[in-house]
N, C-alpha and C positions, 0 to 999 in steps of 0.2 A: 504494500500500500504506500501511493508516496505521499508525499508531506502537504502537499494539498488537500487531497481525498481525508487524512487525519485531522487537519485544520478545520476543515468543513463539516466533521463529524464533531469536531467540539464545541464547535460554535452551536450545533442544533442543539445537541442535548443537554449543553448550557443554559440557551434558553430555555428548553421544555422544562428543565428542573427549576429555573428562575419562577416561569408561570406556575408551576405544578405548587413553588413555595408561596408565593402571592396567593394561590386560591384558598389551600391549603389555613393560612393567617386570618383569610377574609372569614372564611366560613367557621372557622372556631370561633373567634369573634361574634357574627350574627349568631351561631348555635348556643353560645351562653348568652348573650343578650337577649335573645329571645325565650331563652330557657328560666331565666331572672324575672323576667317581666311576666312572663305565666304564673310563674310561684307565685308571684306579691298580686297577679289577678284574682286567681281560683282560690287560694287557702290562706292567704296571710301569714303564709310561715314565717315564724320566729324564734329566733336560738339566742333569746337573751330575756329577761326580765319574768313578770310571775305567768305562765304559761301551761299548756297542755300539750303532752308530747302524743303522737300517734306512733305501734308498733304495729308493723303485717307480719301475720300469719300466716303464707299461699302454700299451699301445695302438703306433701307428703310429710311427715315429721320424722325425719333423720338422715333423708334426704341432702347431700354438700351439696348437689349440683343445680337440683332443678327445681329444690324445695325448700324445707326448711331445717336449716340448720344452729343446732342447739347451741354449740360455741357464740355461734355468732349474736343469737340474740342472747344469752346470756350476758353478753357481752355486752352490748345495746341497755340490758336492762338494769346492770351495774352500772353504767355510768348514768343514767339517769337516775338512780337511787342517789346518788353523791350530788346530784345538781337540786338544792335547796330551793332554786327556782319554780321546778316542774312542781306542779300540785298534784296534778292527775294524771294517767296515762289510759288510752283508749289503745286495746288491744283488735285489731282490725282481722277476725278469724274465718278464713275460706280453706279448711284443710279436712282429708279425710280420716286423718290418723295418721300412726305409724310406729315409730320405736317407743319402748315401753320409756326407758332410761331418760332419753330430752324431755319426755314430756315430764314425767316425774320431777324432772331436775328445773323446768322451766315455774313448773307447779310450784314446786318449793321458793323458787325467787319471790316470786308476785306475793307468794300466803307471806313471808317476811318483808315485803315492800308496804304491805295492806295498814300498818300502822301509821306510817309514815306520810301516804297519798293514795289518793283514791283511785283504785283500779276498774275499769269499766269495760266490758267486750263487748264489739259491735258483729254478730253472726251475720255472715253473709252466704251464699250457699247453701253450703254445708260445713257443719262444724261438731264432728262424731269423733268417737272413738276419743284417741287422744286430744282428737282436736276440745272435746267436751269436757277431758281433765282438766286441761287447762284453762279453759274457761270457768272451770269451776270455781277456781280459787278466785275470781275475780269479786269486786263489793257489790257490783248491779251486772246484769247480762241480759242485752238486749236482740230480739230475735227478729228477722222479718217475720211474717204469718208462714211462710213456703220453706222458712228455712229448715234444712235436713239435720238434725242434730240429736243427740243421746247417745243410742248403738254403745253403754256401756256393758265391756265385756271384752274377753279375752279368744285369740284364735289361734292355734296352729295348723299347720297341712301338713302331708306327708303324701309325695308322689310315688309309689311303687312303679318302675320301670323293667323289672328282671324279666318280663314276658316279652315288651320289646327286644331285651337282650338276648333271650335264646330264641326269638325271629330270626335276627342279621348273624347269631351264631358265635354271642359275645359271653366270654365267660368273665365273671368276676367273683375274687379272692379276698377275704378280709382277713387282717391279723392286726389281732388289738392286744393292750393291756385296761382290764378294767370294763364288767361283762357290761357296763351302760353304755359304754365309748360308744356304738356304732346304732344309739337310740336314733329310732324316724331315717336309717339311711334308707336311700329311693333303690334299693338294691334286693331286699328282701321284704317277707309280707311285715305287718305290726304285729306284732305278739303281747300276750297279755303281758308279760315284765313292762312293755315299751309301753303299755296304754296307761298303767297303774302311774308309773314315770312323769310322764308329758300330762296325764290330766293331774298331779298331784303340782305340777308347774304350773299351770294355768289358774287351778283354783287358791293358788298363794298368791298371784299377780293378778289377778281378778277380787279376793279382797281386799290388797292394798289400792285398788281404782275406787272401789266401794266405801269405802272406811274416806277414802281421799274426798270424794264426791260430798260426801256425808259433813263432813267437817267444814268443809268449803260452802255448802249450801243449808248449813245450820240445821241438817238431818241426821236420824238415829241412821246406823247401817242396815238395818231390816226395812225401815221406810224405802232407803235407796235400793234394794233388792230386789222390795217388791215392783219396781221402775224400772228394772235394768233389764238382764236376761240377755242382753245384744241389741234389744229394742229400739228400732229409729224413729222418731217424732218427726211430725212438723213445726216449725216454733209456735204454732199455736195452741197446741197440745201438750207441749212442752211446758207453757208456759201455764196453762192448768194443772200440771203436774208437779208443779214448784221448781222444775229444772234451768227454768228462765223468768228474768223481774220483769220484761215489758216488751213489747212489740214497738216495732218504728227501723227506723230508715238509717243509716249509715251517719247523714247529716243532723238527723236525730242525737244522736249517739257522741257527735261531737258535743251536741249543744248541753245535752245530759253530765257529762264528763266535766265542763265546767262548771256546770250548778252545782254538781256532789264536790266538786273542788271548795267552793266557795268563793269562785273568784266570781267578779262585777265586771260590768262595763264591754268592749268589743272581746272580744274571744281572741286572745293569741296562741296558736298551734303550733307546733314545733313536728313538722312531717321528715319520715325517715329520709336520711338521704341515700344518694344512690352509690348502691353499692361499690361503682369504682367510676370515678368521674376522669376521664380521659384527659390528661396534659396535653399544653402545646407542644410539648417537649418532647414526648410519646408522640405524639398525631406526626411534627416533624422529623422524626427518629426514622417512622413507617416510609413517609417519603425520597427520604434519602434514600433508605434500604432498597426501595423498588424503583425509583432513580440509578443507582449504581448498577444494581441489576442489569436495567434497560442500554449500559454506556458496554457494560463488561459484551451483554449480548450484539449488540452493533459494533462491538472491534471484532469482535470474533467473527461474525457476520461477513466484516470487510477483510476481514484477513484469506476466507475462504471464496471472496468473491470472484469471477474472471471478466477479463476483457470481450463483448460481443459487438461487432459493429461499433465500436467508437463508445460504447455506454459500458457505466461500470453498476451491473446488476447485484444489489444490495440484499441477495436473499439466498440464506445458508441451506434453504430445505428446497433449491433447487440445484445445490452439486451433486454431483452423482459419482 
């Protein structure tokens, strides 16, 4: 390649990364500005003075990726335990369940925050299973009429597959220490040792739900029992049942949250932020990377290029 053809290849992709950085600048820019001025439209968020914080609850409970994870709002929920500002917290719950452990450990935070400031859940969906542990511990719990919630109780499965395996002509071996190790494997049928085991598991972790419920909603454990069984409500039913204080709406729920607060005057909310707010630094970092890329791929490109008629043809997936 001569020094020309080189010259004229830095000059483009000088530019295109110059534009690629300018748009790059611009749009971060407008994307928080715009993103700033929603917030201070819709909610009035505030991260300073006597206020109400919102937590979400979405999805699965133990869940790192696509739900909810227990670290994390732990985490969330200690530090607003520490901020003397927040009075109340509105727990915002769309979940169907999930790991026994977060929810228990989320339960415990809130039932030790409860003296402190006023905890409120706003049901949305559905909010079963664990989702309704932890709604339990809250001061007030407010449901739509539709909403899917109770379903207190406990479940395990157990898939036997060893009929498939001697279809495809697959044999499997176990060698254990310790005649429980290979309880519920999908390998072999359930045996009475395995049922005694697993429902003797369930129904310890199914009264500690019971007992949890019970305390949290000012209920003996037979009351709660007679309620439970796996049984799913709709919040209106629910809310005949003592499992839920009130019906209403999301916005409801905010408004509710600061009256049990005690606070007066306009409502200031304190809404989660988001989980990981993208730098320019990062957003510029991407461009380079995919900039360099584009420079490395066009020398290479030119390097493999040949002479046709007087034209130097810029395209490496047409050597042969």
């Amino acid at each position: 390649m001569d020094k020309r053809a080189a010259a004229v290849l830095a000059v483009i992709f000088g530019g295109l990364f110059a534009a690629l950085f300018g748009f790059m600048a611009l749009g971060y820019e407008a994307v928080h500005s715009s993103g700033s001025a929603l917030d201070g439209e819709t909610s009035g968020s505030a991260t300073s003075g006597q206020r109400i914080a919102v937590v979400e609850l979405f999805g699965q409970i133990g869940d790192k990726q696509n739900g909810i994870d227990g670290e994390k709002v732990l985490k969330q929920l200690r530090k607003l335990d520490k901020d003397d500002d927040v009075k109340g917290i509105l727990l915002h719950i769309d979940s169907p369940g999930g790991a026994v452990a977060p929810s228990q450990e989320i339960y415990a935070m809130l039932r030790k925050m409860r003296g402190k400031k006023k905890i409120v859940v706003s049901m949305g969906d559905l909010a079963a299973s664990g989702g309704y542990y932890i709604a339990s511990a809250a001061d007030w719990i407010i449901a739509n009429p539709g909403t899917l919630t109770g379903s207190i109780g406990v479940i395990f499965q157990h898939f036997n597959v060893r009929g498939l395996l001697e279809t495809v002509r697959v044999e499997e071996t176990t060698f254990k220490s310790g005649k429980y190790k290979d309880t519920l494997s999908p390998f072999r049928p359930i045996g009475d040792q395995d049922r005694e085991e697993i429902q003797g598991l369930s129904d310890d972790v199914y009264g500690q739900f019971v007992h949890d419920v019970g305390e949290g909603r000012g209920m003996k454990d037979d009351e709660v029992r007679a309620i439970a069984e796996g049984r799913v409500y709709t919040g209106r039913r629910a809310k005949e049942l003592k499992l839920v204080d009130e019906l209403g709406s999301y916005d409801y729920a905010l408004a509710k949250t600061w009256q049990l607060a005690g606070l007066t005057g306009e409502p200031k909310i304190q809404l989660p932020h988001a989980e990981h707010d993208l730098t320019l630094r990062e957003l510029m970092r991407g461009a380079f990377d995919g900039a360099a890329a584009g420079v490395v791929q066009g020398v290479a490109g030119a390097k493999s290029a040949v002479a046709h008629d007087g034209l130097l043809l810029l395209a490496p997936e047409l050597a042969k």
